[in-house]
DOVONU-285828 format. One record per residue (C-alpha): residue in three letters; x, y, z; residue number from 1. Coordinates in pm, whole numbers, m for minus. Layout:
// residues N
Ala:X:Y:Z:NUM
...
END
This chain:
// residues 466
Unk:960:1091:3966:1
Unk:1261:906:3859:2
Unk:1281:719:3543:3
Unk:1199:279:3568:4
Unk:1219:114:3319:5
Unk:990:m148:3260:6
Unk:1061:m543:3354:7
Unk:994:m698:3043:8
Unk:1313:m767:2833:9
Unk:1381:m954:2488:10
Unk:1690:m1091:2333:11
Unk:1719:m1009:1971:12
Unk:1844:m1171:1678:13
Unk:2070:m1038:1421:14
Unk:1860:m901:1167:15
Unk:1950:m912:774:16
Unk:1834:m749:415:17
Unk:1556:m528:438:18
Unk:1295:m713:249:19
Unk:1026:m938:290:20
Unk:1116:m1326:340:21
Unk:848:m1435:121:22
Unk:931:m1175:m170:23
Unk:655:m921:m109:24
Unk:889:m677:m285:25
Unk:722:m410:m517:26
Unk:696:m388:m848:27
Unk:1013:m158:m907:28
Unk:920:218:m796:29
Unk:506:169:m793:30
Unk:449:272:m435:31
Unk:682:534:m381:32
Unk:562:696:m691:33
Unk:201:706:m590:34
Unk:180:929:m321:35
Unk:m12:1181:m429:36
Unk:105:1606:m380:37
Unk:m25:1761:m87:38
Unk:m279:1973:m185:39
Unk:m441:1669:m325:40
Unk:m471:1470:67:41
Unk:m750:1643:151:42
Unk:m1003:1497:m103:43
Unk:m831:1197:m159:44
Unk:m669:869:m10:45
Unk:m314:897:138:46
Unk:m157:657:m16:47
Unk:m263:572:m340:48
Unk:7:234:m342:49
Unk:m99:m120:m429:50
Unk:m220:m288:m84:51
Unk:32:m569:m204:52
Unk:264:m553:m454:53
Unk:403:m909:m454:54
Unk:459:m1171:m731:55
Unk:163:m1242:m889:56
Unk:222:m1603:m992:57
Unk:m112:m1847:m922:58
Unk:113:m2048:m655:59
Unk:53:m1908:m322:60
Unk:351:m1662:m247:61
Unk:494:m1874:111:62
Unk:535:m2187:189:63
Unk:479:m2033:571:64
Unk:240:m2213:762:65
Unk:81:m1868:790:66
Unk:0:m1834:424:67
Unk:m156:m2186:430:68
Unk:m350:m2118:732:69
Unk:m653:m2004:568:70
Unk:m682:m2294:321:71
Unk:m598:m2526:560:72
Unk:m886:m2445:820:73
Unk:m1149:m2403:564:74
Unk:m1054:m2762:436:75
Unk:m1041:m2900:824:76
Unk:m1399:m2743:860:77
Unk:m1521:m2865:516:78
Unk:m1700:m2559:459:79
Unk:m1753:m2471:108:80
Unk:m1601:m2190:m62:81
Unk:m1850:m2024:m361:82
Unk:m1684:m1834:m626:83
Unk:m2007:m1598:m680:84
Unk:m2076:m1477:m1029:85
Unk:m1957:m1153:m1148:86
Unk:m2054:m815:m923:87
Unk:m2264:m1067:m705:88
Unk:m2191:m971:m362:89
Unk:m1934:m1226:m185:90
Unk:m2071:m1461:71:91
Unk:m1912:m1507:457:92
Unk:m1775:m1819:557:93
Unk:m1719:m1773:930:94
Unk:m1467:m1979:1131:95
Unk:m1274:m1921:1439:96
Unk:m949:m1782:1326:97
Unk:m609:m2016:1296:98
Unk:m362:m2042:1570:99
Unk:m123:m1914:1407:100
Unk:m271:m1594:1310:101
Unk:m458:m1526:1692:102
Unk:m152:m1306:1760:103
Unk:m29:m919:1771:104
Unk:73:m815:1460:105
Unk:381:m637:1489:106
Unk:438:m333:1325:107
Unk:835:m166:1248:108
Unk:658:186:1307:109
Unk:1082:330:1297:110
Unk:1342:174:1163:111
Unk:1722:218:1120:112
Unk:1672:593:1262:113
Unk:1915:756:1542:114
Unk:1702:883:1769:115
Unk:1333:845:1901:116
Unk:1169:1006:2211:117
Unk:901:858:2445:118
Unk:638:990:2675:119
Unk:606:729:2923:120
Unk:449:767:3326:121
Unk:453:1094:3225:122
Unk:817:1137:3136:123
Unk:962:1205:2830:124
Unk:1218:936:2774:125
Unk:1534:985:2469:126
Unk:1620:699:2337:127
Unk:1905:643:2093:128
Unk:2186:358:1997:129
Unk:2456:293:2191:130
Unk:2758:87:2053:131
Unk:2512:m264:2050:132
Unk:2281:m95:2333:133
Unk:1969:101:2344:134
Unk:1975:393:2564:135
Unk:1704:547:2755:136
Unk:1716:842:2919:137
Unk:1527:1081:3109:138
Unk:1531:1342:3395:139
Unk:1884:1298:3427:140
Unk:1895:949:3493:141
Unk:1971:671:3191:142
Unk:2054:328:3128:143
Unk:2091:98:2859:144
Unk:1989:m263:2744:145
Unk:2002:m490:2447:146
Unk:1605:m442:2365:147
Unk:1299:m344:2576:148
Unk:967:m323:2573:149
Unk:719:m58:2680:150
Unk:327:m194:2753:151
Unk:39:96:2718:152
Unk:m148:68:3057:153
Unk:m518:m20:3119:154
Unk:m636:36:2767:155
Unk:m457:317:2659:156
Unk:m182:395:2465:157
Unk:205:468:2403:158
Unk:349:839:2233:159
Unk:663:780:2047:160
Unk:793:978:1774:161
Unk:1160:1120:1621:162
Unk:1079:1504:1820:163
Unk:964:1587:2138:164
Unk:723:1792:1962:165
Unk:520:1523:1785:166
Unk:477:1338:2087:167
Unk:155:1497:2161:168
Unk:12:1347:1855:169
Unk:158:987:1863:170
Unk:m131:692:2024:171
Unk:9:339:1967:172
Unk:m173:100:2145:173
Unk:m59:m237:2270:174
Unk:340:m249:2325:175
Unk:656:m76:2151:176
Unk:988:m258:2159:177
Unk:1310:m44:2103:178
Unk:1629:m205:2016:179
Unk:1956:m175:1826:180
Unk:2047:m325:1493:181
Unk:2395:m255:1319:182
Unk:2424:97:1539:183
Unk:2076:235:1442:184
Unk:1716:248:1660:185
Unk:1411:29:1549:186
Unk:1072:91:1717:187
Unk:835:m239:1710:188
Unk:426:m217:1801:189
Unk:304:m541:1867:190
Unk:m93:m458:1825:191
Unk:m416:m631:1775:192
Unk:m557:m631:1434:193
Unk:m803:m444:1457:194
Unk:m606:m162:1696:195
Unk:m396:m192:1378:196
Unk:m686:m107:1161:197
Unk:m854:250:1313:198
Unk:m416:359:1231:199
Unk:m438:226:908:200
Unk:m791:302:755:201
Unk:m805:712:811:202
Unk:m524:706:553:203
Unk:m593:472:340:204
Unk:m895:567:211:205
Unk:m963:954:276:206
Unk:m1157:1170:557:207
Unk:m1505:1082:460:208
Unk:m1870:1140:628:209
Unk:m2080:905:732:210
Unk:m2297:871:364:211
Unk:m1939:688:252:212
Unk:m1894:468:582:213
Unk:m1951:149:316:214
Unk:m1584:275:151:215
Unk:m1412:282:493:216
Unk:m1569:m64:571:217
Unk:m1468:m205:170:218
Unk:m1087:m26:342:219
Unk:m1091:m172:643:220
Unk:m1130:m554:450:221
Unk:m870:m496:224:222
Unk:m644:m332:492:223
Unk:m703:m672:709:224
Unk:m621:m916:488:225
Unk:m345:m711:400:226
Unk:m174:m742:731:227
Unk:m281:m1107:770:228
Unk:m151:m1243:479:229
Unk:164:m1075:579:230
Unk:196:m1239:887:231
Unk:558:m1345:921:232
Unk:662:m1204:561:233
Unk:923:m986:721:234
Unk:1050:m1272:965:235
Unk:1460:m1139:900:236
Unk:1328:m860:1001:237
Unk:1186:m911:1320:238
Unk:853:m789:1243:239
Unk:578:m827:983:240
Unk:481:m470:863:241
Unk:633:m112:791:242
Unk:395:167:874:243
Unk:464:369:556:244
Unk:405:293:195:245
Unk:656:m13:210:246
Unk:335:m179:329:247
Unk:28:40:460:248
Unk:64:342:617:249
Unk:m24:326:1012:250
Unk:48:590:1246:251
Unk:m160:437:1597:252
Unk:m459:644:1674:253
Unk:m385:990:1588:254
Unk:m626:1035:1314:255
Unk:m898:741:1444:256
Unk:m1243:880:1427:257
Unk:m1560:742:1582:258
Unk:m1663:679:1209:259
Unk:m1357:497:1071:260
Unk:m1369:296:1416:261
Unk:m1699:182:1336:262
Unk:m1602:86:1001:263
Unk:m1339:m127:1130:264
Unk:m1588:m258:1453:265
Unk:m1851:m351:1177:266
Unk:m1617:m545:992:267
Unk:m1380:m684:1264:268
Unk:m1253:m1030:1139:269
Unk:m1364:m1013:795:270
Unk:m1098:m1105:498:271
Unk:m1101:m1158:161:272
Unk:m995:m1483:8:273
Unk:m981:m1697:m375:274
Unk:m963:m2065:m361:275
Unk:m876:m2056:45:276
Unk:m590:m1821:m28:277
Unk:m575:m1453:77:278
Unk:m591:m1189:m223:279
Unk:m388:m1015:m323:280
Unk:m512:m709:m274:281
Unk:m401:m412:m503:282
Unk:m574:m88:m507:283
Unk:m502:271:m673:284
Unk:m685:604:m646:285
Unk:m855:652:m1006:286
Unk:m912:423:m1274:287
Unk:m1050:647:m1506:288
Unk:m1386:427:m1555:289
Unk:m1178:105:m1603:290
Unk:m917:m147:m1449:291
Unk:m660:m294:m1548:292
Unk:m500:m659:m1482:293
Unk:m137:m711:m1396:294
Unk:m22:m693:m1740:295
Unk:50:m358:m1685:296
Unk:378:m505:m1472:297
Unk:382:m843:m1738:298
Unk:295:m1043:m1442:299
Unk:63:m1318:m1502:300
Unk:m306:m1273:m1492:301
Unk:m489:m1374:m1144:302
Unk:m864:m1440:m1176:303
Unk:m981:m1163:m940:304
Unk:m789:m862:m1088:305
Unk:m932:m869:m1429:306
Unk:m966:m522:m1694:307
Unk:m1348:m426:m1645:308
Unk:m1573:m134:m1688:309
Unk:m1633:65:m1376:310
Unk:m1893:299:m1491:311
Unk:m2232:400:m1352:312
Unk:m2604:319:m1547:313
Unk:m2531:695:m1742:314
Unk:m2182:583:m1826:315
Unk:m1958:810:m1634:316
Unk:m1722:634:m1446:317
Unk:m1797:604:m1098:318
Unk:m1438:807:m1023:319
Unk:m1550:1102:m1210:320
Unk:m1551:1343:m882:321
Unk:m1158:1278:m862:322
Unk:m921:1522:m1014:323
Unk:m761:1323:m1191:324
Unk:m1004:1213:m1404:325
Unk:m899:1398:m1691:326
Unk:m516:1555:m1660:327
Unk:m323:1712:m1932:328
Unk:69:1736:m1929:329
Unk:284:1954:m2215:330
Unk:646:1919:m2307:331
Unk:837:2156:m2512:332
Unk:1061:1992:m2750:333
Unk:1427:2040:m2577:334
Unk:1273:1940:m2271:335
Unk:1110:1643:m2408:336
Unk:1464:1520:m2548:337
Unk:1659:1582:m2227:338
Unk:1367:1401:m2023:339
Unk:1380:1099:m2238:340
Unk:1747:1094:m2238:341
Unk:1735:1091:m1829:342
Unk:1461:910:m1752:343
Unk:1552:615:m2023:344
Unk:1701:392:m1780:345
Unk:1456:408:m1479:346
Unk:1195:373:m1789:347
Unk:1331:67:m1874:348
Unk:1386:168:m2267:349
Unk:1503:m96:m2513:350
Unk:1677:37:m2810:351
Unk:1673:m72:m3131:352
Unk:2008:71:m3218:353
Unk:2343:8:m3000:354
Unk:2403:359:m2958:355
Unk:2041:433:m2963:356
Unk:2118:589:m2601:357
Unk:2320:880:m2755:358
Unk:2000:1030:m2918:359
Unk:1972:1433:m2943:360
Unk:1665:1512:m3133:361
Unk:1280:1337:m3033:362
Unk:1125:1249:m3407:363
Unk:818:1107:m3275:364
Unk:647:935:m3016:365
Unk:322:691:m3115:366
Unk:159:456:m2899:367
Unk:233:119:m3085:368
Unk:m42:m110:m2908:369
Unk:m247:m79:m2603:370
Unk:m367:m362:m2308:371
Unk:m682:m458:m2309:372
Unk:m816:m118:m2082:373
Unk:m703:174:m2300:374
Unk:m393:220:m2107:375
Unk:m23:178:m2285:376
Unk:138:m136:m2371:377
Unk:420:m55:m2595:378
Unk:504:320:m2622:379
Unk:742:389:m2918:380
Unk:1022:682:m2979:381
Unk:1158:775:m3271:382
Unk:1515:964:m3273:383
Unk:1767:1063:m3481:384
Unk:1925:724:m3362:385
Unk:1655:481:m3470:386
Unk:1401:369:m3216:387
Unk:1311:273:m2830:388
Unk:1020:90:m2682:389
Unk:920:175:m2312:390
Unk:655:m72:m2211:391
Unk:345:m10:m1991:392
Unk:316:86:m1651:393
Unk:663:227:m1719:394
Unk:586:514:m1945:395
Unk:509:718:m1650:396
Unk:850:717:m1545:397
Unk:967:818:m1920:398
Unk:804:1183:m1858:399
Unk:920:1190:m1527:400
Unk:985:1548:m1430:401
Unk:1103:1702:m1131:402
Unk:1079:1382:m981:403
Unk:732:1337:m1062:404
Unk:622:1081:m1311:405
Unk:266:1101:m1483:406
Unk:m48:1024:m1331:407
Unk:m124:690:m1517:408
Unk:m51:500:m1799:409
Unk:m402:592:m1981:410
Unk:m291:901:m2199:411
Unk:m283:1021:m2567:412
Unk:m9:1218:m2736:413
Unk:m17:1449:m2978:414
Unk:262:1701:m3119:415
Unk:132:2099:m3129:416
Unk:396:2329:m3272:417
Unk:697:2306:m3041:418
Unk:471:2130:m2786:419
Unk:433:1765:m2658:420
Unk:65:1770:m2551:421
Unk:m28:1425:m2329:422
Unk:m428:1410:m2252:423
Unk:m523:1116:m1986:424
Unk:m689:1002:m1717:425
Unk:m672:825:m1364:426
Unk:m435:833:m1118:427
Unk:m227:479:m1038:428
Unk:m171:175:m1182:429
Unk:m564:80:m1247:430
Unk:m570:m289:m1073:431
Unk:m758:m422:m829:432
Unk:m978:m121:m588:433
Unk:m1046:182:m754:434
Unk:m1076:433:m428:435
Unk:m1247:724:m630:436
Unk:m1478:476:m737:437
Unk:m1518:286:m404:438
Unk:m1614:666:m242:439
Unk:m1912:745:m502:440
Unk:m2008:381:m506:441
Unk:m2070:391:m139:442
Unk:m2258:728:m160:443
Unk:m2473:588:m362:444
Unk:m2587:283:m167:445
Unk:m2374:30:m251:446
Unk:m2269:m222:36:447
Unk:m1872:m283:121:448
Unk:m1997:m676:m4:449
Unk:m2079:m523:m288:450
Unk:m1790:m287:m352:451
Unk:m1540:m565:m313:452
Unk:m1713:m827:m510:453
Unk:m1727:m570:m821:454
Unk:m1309:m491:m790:455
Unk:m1219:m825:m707:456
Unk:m1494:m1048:m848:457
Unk:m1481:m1402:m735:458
Unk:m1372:m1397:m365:459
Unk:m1533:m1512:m53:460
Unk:m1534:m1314:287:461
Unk:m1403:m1515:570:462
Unk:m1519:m1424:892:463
Unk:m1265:m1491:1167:464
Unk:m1383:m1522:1515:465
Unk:m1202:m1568:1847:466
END
């Protein structure tokens, strides 16, 4: 069977900085440094990032017609948005769903990579850069072309991946574009929403039975209005969502299950918005029994991401079945020194002295205040050179060792002999969803109306319909 390829072909664009048009940048290192170790994937979520990590200001974060959309057709339809009371579950507002979001979304699954391989009519098809081209080739026979795009036929679904050997795994459905920016491969998948979804949900939340489908379900609503409030955020880039932690991690249908289908079949349209606006929806994987609002990054306050108890009727949190509800980390004292002395800068450390940098002996280190959950607001150091502050959500990074920086902000210190002793809890920033807590919740009978309205209290669930 020779190789053909197929007729469709695009023109691209040149494409420029890789970040979001509409500054959905993230707050400094926070999602990189919150994917949890390995032996840890198999009880809890994948990626343990903020669903958003955006600028938190009150104004809406475009001025896209996208971003508007959702306001806009609520207003056209006069339909009345409630802001229900505290833990009240949410009510739906449903509406067929705004031109401009009754598209693919389109998904940069590879980018800026040198080679990616394709099984295609049952070929296995190379593709790599060539000068400003994209080559394809297979069984001996190749050509090249600015971009082009491969459709999945009659329902099924398209294997790409950077080895021949992971091809058996890869399932993206809808259509993959290939082409060529500044010598290096990009690999787009235009896909439905809710296609999207069953890639997105089975690591986003954990593998979970069917006593906990309520948590995939609270996922797959915070996971949707994720990718439609991104619509168009990464315009200079051609598409509007990584698949990794840069956004939500998506890898097609290679780890769909019947049950996290049906989370995302029970839920299909249904978003999460404040005042007409999509949230912004952040999550973590253990809170520790409470939240936190986004002074932990000095961001302004929004009125759904508020510092709250999430503890059950006995008053254990509701996360308590996570490991990392109580976590211990010791420091001897040369380590502690040459730690702080490294990790000052990515810490963000003001010092009180000019030289204050050129410390070589840790005096103490107190917790000087706290925000309003427990968790650190100003940590202080005392050295043989006066003083440094290290504020918040950046403390973690202060202790960072072997690239690994502490669970969470939420920790005691304590000096034992020779020993740095730090005692906390939670794992993650502490806003918005608390995953742990969204798992046990559900196991215990809560609904995914429920769920949401607890972590992000105040929002109404619009229904989209086509």
């Amino acid at each position: 069977m020779s190789f053909k390829l197929p007729l469709f072909f695009a023109f691209i664009l040149g494409i420029s900085a890789a970040f979001a048009d509409d500054d959905f940048d993230l707050p400094d290192d926070v999602q990189k440094a919150e994917v949890p170790k390995a032996e840890d994937l198999e009880a809890g979520p994948v990626n343990f990032a903020p669903i958003e990590a955006t600028t938190t200001s009150e104004q809406p974060v475009s001025q896209t017609e996208s971003k508007k959309s959702v306001k806009a057709i609520v207003e056209k339809q006069n339909l009345n948005l409630v802001q229900n009371d505290e833990d009240k579950p949410a009510t739906f507002k449903a509406h067929k769903i705004p031109e401009d979001l009754d598209r693919p979304l389109r998904v940069g699954i590879y980018t800026g990579v040198k080679e990616l391989y394709l099984l295609y009519q049952g070929e296995t098809v190379h593709v790599t850069p060539r000068g400003k081209m994209v080559r394809f080739e297979a069984d001996g026979n190749s050509t090249e072309d600015i971009a082009h795009e491969f459709n999945s036929e009659d329902g099924g679904c398209l294997s790409v991946a950077p080895d021949k050997k992971s091809l058996g795994k890869a399932c993206y459905p809808g259509s993959i574009m290939f082409r060529n920016i500044n010598g290096k491969l990009d690999a787009i998948n235009s896909v439905d929403v809710e296609d999207y979804l069953r890639g997105v949900v089975p690591y986003e939340i954990g593998k979970l039975d069917s006593s906990r489908i309520e948590a995939l379900k609270a996922q797959a609503v915070a996971a949707r209005t994720y990718a439609y409030k991104h619509f168009n955020s990464r315009e200079s880039m051609g598409f509007d969502v990584y698949a990794d932690t840069k956004d939500q991690v998506y890898k097609g249908l290679e780890s769909a299950t019947p049950l996290t289908d049906a989370a995302v079949k029970a839920t299909a349209g249904v978003v999460m918005t404040y005042g007409g606006e999509f949230i912004i929806a952040y999550y973590h994987s253990t809170c520790g029994g409470v939240t936190e609002t986004l002074a932990t990054w000095n961001r302004p306050d929004l009125p759904y991401l508020q510092s709250k108890p999430d503890k059950r009727p006995n008053g254990k949190p509701w996360c308590d079945e996570s490991s990392y509800i109580k976590w211990e980390r010791r420091f001897a004292d040369k380590e502690i020194t040459k730690l702080f002395k490294s990790n000052a800068s990515e810490a963000k450390a003001t010092f009180s002295e000019a030289k204050g940098a050129d410390f070589k002996k840790v005096k103490s280190i107190k917790i000087k205040d706290k925000l309003k959950s427990g968790r650190i607001l100003t940590l202080r150091v005392e050295t043989d050179k006066g003083h440094f502050d290290v504020q918040t959500d950046r403390t973690r990074w202060l202790f960072k060792k072997a690239g690994t920086i502490l669970p969470s902000s939420f920790f005691t210190v304590k000096k034992e002999g020779k020993e740095w002793v730090l005692t906390g809890t939670g794992f993650g920033h502490g806003v918005g969803m608390c995953q742990m807590g969204v798992r046990a919740r559900a196991q215990a009978g809560q609904s995914y109306q429920e769920i949401l309205s607890h972590y992000y209290p105040g929002i109404t669930l619009e229904k989209f319909e086509r």
